[in-house]
C-alpha positions in Angstrom: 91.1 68.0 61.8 89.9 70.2 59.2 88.2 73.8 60.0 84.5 73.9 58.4 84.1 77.5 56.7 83.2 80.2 58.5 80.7 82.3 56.3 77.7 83.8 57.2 74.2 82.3 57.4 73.4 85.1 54.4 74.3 83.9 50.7 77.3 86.1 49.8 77.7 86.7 46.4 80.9 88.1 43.9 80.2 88.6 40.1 82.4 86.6 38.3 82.0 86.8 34.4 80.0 87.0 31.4 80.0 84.6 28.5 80.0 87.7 25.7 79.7 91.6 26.4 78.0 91.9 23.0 74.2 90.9 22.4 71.7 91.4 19.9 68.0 92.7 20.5 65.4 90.7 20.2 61.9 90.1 21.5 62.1 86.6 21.6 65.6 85.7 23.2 67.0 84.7 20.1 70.4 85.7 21.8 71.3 85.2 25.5 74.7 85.9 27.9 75.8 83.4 30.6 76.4 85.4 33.9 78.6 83.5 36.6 79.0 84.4 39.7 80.5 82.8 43.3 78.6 81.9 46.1 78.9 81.3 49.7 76.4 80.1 52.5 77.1 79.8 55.9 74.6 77.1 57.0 74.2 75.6 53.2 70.4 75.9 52.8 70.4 76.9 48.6 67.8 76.0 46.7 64.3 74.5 46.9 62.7 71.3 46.1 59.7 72.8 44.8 59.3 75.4 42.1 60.4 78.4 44.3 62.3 81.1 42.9 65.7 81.8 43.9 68.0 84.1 41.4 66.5 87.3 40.5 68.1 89.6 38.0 67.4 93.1 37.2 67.4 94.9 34.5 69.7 97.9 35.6 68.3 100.6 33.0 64.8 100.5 34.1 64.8 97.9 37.3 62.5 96.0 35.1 62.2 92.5 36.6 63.8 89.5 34.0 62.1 86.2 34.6 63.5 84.9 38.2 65.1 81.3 37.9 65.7 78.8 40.4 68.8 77.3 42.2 68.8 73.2 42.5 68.2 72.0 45.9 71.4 71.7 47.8 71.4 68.7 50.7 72.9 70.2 54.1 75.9 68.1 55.1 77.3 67.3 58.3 77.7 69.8 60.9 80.0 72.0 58.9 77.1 73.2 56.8 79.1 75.9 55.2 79.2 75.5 51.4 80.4 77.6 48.3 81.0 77.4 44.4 79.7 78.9 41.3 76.4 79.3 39.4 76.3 80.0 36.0 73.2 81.9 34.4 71.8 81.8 31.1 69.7 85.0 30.6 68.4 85.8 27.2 68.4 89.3 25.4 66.1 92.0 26.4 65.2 95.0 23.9 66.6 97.9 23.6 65.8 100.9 25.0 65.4 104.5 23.5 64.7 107.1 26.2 63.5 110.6 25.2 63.3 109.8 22.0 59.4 108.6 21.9 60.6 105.2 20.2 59.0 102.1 22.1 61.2 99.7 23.4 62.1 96.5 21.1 61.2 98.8 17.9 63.2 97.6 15.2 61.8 99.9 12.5 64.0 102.5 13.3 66.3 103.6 10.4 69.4 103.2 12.6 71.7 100.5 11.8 74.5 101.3 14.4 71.8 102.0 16.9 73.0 100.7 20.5 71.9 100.5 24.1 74.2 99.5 26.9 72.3 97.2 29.5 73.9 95.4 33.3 72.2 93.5 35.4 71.8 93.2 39.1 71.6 90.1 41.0 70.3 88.6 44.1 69.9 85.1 45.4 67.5 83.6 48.1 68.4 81.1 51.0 65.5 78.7 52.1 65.7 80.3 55.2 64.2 83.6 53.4 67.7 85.3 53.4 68.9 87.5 50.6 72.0 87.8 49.7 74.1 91.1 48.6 73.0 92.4 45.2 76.2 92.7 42.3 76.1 94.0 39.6 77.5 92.8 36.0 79.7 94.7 34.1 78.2 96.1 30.9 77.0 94.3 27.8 76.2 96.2 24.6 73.1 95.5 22.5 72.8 96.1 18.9 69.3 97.4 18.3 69.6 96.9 14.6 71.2 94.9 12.5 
């Protein structure tokens, strides 16, 4: 007889990877890294059947708020509910950011070829039972402002 998993009833999450550490700016996500990442959930209640949100991501420069994106709905099985695996991420580019210098963010006017901005990411995911998980964070990924 085989032990079910004993994990919490909370989503537990590990960062894992990114696809690239290098990205270019741009307003229109021209350019995007995949982040992957482990989960665990004690009673296996991931995703939604509807349209509800279920990975947020956070910018970690400004805890600006990227698009939240959804996890596939995930049948409980049997009475061992506990479940794990990976999710991998696509999130596109975001600008770059140029504080105290009184340059607006995405500005790509700037006479500055070798201008670049460091940006990480938190992340979160949601249970349907309204739990959140831990938040991790990804390592860093540079963005070249200018080309």
């Amino acid at each position: 007889c085989v032990q079910p998993p004993d994990y919490p009833d909370e989503p537990v999450i590990e960062f894992m990877s990114l696809s690239k550490d290098l990205m270019y700016q741009s307003k229109f996500g021209q350019d995007s890294v995949t982040i992957t990442f482990s989960f665990t959930d004690g009673d296996g209640d991931l995703g939604f059947q509807d349209d509800q949100e279920s990975i947020f991501i956070v910018d970690g420069r400004d805890t600006f708020d990227k698009p939240p994106y959804r996890i596939p709905y995930i049948e409980q099985q049997g009475a061992g509910n506990g479940i794990s695996g990976e999710i991998s991420n696509v999130v596109p580019t975001t600008c770059c950011i140029y504080p105290g210098t009184g340059i607006p963010p995405c500005d790509t006017t700037i006479n500055a070829p070798q201008m670049r901005d460091t940006v990480f990411y938190w992340l979160q995911i949601k249970d349907r039972a309204g739990n959140l998980s831990n938040k991790i964070q990804t390592n860093p990924i540079v963005s070249i402002c200018r080309r």
